[in-house]
BALOBA-1460 file (C-alpha; in Angstrom, 3 decimals):
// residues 128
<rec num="1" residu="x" x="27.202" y="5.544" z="12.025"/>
<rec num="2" residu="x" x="29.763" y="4.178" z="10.017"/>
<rec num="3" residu="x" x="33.799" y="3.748" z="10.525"/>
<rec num="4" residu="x" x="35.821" y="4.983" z="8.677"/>
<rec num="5" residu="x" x="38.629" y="2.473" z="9.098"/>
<rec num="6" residu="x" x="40.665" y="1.075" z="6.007"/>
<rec num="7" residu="x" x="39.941" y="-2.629" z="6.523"/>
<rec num="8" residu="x" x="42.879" y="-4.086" z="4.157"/>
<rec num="9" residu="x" x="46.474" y="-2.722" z="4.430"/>
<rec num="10" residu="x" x="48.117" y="-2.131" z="0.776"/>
<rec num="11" residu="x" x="50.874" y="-4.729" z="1.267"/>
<rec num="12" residu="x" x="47.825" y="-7.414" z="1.519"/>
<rec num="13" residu="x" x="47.368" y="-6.136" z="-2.225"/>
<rec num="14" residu="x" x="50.852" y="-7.081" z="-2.924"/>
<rec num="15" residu="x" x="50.355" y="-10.407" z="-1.681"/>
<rec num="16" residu="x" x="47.632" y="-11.059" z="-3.762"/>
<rec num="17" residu="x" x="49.211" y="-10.210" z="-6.953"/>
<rec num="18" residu="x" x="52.596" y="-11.707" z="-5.993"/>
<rec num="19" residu="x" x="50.280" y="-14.986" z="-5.331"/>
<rec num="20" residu="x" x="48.874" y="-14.332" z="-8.873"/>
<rec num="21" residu="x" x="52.658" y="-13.486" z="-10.608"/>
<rec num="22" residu="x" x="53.075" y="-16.979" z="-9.813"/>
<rec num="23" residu="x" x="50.990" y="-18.374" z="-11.686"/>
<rec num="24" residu="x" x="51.844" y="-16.208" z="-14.468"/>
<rec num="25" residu="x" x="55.804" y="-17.129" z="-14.146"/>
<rec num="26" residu="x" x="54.941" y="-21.098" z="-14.090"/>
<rec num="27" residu="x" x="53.242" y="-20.419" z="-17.565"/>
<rec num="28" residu="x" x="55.832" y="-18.620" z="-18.619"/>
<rec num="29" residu="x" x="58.418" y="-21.184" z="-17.729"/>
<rec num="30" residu="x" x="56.156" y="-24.106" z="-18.504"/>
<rec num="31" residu="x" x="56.757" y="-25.863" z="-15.026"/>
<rec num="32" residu="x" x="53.503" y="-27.079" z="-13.714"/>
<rec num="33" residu="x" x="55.230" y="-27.485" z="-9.920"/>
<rec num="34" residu="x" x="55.516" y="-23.518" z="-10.170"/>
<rec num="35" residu="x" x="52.050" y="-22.672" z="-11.415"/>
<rec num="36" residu="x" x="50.706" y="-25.529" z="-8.318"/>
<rec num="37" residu="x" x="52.681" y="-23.065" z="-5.801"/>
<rec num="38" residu="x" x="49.829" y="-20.614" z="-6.049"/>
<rec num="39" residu="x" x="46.756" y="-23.017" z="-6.267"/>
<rec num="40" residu="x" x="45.415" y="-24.476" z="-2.833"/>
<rec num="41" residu="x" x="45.740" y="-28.266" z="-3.182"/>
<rec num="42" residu="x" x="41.805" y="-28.749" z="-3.262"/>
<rec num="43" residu="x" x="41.426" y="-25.501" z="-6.006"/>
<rec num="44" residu="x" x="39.066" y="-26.145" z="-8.932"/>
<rec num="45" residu="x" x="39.225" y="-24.870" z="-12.597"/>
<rec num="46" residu="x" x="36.220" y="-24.060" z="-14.714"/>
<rec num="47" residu="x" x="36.385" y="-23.019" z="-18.310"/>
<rec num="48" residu="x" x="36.267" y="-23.405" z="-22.155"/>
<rec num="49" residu="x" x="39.120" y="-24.475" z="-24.274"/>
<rec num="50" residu="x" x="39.150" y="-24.684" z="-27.822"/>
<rec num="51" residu="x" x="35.179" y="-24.613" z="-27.325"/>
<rec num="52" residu="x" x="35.256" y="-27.711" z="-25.202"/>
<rec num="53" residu="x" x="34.518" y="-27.860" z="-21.509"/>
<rec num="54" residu="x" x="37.764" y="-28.130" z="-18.995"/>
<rec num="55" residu="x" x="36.759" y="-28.178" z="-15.242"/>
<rec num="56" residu="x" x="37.216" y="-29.904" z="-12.449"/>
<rec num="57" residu="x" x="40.404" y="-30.151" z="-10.204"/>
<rec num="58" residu="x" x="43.451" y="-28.092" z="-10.717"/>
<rec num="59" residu="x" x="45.578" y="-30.904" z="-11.618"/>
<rec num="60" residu="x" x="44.147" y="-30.395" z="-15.234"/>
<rec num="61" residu="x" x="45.805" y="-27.177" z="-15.510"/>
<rec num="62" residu="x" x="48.789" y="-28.904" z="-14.417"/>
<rec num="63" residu="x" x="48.756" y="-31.232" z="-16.692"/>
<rec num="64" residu="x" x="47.813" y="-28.569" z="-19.643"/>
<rec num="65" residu="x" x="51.167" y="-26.319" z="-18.855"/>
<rec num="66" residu="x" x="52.878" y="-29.889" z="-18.267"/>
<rec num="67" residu="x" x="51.843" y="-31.130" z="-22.125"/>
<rec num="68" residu="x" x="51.890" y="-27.511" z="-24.037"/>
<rec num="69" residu="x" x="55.263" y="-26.135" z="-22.038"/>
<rec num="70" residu="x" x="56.570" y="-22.717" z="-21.362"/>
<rec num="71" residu="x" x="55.041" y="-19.560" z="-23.235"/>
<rec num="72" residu="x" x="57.878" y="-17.355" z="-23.216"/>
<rec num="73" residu="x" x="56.037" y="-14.743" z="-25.278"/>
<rec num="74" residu="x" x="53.386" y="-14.352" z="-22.460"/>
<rec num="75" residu="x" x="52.336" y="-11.016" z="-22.348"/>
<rec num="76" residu="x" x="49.511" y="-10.361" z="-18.485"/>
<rec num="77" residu="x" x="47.751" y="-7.289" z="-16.709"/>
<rec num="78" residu="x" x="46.953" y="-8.590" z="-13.116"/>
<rec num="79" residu="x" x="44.375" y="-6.317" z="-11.137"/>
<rec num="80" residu="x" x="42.752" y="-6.873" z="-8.142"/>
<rec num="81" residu="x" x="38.979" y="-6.782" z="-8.411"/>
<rec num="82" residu="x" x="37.935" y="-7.123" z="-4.970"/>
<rec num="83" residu="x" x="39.665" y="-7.152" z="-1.464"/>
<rec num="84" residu="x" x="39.031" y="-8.594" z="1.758"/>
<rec num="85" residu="x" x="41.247" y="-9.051" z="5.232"/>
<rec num="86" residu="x" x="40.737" y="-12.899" z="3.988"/>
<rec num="87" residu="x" x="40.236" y="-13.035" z="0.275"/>
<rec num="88" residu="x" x="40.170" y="-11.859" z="-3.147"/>
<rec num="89" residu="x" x="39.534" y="-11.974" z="-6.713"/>
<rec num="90" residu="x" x="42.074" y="-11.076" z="-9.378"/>
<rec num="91" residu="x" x="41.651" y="-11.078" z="-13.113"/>
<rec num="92" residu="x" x="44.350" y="-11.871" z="-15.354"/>
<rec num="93" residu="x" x="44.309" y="-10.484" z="-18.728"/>
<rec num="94" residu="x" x="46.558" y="-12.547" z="-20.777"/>
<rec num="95" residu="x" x="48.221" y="-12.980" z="-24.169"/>
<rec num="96" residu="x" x="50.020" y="-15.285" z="-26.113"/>
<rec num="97" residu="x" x="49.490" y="-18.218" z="-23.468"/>
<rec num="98" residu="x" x="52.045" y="-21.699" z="-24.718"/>
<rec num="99" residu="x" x="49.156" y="-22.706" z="-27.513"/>
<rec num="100" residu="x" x="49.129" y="-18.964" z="-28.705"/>
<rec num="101" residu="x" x="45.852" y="-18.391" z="-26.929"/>
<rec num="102" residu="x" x="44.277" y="-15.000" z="-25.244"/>
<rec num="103" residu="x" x="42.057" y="-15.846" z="-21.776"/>
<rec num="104" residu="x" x="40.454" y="-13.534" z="-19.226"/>
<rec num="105" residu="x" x="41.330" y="-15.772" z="-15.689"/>
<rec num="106" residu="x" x="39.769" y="-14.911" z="-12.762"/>
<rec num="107" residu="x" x="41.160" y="-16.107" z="-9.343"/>
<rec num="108" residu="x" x="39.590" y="-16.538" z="-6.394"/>
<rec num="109" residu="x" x="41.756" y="-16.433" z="-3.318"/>
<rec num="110" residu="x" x="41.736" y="-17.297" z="0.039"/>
<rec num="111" residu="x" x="44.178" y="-16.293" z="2.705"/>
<rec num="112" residu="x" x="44.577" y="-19.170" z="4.983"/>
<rec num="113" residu="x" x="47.412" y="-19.050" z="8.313"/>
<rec num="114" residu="x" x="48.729" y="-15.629" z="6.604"/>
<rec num="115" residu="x" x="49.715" y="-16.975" z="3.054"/>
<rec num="116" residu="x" x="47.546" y="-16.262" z="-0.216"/>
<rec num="117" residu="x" x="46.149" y="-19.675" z="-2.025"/>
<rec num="118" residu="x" x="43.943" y="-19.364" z="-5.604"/>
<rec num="119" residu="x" x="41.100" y="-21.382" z="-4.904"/>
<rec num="120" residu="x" x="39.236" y="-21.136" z="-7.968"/>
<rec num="121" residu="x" x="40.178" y="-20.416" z="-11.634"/>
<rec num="122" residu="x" x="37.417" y="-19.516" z="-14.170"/>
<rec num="123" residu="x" x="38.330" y="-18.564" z="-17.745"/>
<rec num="124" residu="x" x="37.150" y="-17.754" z="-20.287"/>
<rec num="125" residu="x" x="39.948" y="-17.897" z="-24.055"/>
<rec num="126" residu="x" x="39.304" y="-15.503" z="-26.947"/>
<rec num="127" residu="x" x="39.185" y="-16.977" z="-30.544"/>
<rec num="128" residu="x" x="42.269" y="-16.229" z="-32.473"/>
């Protein structure tokens, strides 16, 4: 028999996408120290840009908001896809990214000693 017990309390959903926001606002603002706030230090990035490969370590995405700047014209939907008590997925549909680009980003995230870290970003960027 099962339980019927609700096994992740709504204001672990709130973590999750405030964990997300921040990735969001560092684009927005351009400054690759905010966007690293919500990436675990060892997080990984796999995806195509401009038809050409970008993966590895999350210091490349760093580096991309670094070089392109701020996209103050970002427009995002953030939803939670899946839920555990100790992670999550998230996609992030977003517009208008600082080289005028539309992705789909999906982050993986792991809650380690009670805070929210993306561990994994994998995109994928719409032609315009």
């Amino acid at each position: 028999m099962s339980k019927n017990i609700k096994a992740v309390p709504t204001h672990e959903y709130d973590a999750v996408i405030a964990t997300a926001n921040q990735y969001v606002e560092g684009l927005r603002t351009g400054n690759a120290q905010s966007v690293a706030q919500a990436f675990h230090q060892d997080a990984v990035m796999y995806g195509f840009t401009n038809g050409e490969l970008l993966g590895g370590p999350i210091n490349k995405l760093f580096d991309f908001v670094a070089k392109n700047g701020g996209a103050p014209q970002i427009t995002t939907r953030l939803d939670v896809l899946a839920i555990t008590p100790s992670t999550a997925v998230v996609r992030v549909d977003m517009e208008n990214d600082a080289i005028g680009a539309d992705y789909n980003d999906y982050l993986t995230l792991i809650k380690i000693e009670g805070v929210w870290k993306v561990i994994a970003k994998v995109y994928h960027q719409f032609d315009a």
